[in-house]
C-alpha positions in Angstrom: -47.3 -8.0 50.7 -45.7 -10.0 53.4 -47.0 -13.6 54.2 -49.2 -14.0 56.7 -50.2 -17.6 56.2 -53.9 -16.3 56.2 -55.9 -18.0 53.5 -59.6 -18.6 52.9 -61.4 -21.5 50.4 -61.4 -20.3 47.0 -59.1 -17.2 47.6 -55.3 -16.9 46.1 -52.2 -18.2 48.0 -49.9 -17.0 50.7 -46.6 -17.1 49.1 -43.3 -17.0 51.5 -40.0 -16.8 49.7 -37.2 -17.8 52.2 -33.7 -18.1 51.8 -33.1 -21.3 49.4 -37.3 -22.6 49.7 -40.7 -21.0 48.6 -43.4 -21.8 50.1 -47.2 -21.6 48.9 -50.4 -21.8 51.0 -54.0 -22.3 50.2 -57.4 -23.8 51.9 -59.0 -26.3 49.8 -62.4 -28.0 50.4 -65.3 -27.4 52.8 -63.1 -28.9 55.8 -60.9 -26.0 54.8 -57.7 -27.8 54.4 -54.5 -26.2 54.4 -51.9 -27.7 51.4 -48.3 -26.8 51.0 -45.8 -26.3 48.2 -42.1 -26.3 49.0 -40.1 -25.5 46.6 -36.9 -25.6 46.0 -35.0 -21.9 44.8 -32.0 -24.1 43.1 -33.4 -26.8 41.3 -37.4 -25.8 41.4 -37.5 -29.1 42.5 -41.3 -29.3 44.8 -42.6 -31.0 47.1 -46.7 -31.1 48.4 -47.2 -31.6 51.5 -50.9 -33.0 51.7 -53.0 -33.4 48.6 -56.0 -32.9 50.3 -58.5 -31.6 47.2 -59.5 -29.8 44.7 -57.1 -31.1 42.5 -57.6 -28.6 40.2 -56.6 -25.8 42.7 -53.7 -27.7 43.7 -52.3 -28.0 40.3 -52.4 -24.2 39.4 -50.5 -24.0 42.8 -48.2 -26.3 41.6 -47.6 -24.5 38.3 -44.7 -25.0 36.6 -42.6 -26.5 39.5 -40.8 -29.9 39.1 -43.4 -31.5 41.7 -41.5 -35.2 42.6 -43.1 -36.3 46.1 -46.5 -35.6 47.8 -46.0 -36.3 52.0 -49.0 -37.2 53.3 -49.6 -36.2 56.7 -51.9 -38.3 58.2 -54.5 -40.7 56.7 -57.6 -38.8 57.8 -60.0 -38.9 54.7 -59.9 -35.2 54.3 -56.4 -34.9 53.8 -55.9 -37.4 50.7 -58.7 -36.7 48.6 -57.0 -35.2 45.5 -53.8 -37.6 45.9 -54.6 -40.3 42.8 -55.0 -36.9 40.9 -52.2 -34.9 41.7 -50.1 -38.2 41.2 -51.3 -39.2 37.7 -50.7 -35.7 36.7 -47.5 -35.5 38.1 -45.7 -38.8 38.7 -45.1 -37.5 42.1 -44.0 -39.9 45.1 -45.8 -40.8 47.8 -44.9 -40.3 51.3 -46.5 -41.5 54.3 -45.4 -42.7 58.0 -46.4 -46.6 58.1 -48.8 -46.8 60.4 -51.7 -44.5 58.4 -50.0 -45.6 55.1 -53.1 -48.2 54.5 -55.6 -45.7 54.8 -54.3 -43.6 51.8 -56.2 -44.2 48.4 -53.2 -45.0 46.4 -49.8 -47.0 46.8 -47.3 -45.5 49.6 -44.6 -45.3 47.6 -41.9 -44.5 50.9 -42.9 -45.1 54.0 -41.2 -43.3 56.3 -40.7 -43.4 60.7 -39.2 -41.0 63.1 -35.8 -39.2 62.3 -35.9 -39.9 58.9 -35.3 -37.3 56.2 -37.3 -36.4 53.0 -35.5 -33.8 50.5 -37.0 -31.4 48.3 -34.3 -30.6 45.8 -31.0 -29.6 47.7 -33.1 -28.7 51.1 -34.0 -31.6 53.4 -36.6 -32.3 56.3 -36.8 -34.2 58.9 -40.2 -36.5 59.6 -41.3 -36.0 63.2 -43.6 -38.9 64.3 -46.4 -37.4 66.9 -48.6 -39.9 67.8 -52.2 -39.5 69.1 -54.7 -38.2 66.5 -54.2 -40.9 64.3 -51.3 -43.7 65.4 -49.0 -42.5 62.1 -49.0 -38.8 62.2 -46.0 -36.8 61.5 -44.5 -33.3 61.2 -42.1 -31.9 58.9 -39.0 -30.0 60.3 -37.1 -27.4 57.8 -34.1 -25.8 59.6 -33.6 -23.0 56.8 -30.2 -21.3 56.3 -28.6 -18.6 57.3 -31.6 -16.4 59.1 -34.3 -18.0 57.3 -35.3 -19.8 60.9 -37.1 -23.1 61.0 -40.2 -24.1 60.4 -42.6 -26.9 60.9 -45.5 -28.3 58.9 -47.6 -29.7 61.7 -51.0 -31.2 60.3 -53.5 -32.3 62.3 -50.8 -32.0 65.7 -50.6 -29.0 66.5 -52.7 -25.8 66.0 -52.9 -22.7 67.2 -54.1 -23.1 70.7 -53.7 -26.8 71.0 -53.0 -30.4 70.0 -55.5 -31.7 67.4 -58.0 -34.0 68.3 -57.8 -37.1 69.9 -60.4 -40.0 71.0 -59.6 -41.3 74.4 -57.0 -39.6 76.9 -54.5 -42.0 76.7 -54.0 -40.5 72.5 -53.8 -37.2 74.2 -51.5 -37.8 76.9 -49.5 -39.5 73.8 -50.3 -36.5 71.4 -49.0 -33.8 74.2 -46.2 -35.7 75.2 -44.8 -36.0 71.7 -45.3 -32.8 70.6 -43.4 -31.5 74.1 -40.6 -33.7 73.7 -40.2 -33.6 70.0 -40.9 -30.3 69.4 -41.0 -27.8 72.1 -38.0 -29.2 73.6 -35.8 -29.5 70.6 -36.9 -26.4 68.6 -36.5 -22.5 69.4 -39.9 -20.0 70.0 -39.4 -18.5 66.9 -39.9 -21.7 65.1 -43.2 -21.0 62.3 -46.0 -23.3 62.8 -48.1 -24.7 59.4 -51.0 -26.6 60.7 -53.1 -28.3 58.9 -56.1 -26.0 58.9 -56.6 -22.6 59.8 -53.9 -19.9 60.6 -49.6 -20.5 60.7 -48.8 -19.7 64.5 -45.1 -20.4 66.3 -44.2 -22.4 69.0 -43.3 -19.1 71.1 -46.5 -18.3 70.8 -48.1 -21.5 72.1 -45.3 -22.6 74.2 -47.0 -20.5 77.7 -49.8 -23.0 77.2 -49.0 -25.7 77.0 -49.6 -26.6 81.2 -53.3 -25.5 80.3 -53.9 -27.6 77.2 -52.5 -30.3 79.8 -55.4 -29.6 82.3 -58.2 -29.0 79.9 -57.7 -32.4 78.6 -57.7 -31.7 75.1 
């Protein structure tokens, strides 16, 4: 089966193998959380990108691959629950943009700002900052090999059919106006979108839209 990025609470991954990274999907929790495991093909070297819960579940996803860093998306509550667990399992480092890096439940290991790069065995991405639903959100930018395109794990940013939430307009003219410039300007339509819950999407799909989420206000 192809990958869809479609995955429900308690049901398997979504596994896509691209040219030199894997990538696994699967909801956790009763917020329905998305995590991610990139993996590197040439070293298995892995990286998760938001330990969010069920620690249990995140393991098995984890299985056998050499997991050494945990990027932490945002610090909303529902997307660090499992982190002391996945890290005293693992030894994995911690990741986090400053700004939300004192509302994670364990010790930011590498705090990290806009333009700066976090590898994953010989594959690298780039930290996106997006500011708006909380001051130190950020994005993850892969620009694959070859034909395996780019992709972008998004959290709580961007989503099918919008920006994530914000609390006062001046963090959603903030949200929209990074994710324009930062994304949409900078990265092609057929870039894949990983949000942080619910179903992948890709900027060509969203990018006609964008004038409306502007006038809707949110």
């Amino acid at each position: 089966m192809s990958y869809t990025g479609d995955v429900e609470v308690g049901g398997p991954a979504d596994v896509r193998e691209l040219p030199g990274l894997t990538v696994g999907k699967v909801a956790v929790s009763e917020m329905a959380n998305n995590a991610y495991l990139l993996r590197c093909t040439a070293t298995g070297q892995a990286l998760l990108v938001d330990a969010a819960a069920e620690p249990e579940t995140l393991r098995a996803l984890v299985g056998d691959a050499d997991l050494r860093t945990v990027v932490t998306t945002h610090g909303h509550w529902d997307h660090h629950r499992a982190l002391p667990d996945v890290v005293s399992a693992t030894g994995a480092r911690t990741v986090a943009h400053a700004a939300d890096a004192g509302d994670l439940p364990v010790p930011v290991d590498r705090t990290v700002a806009h333009g700066d790069t976090v590898a994953v065995g010989e594959q690298v991405l780039e930290v996106v900052h997006l500011r708006g639903h909380t001051p130190g959100s950020i994005a993850l930018v892969w620009r694959g090999p070859g034909d395996a395109g780019t992709h972008v794990f998004t959290g709580d940013s961007l989503f099918p059919g919008g920006v994530g939430k914000t609390w006062s307009p001046e963090d959603f003219a903030s949200l929209v106006e990074d994710v324009e410039q930062r994304l949409f300007a900078v990265l092609p339509d057929d870039t894949w979108v990983y949000p942080g819950h619910g179903k992948d999407t890709t900027l060509g799909t969203e990018r006609p839209h964008l004038g409306e989420w502007r006038d809707r206000g949110w």
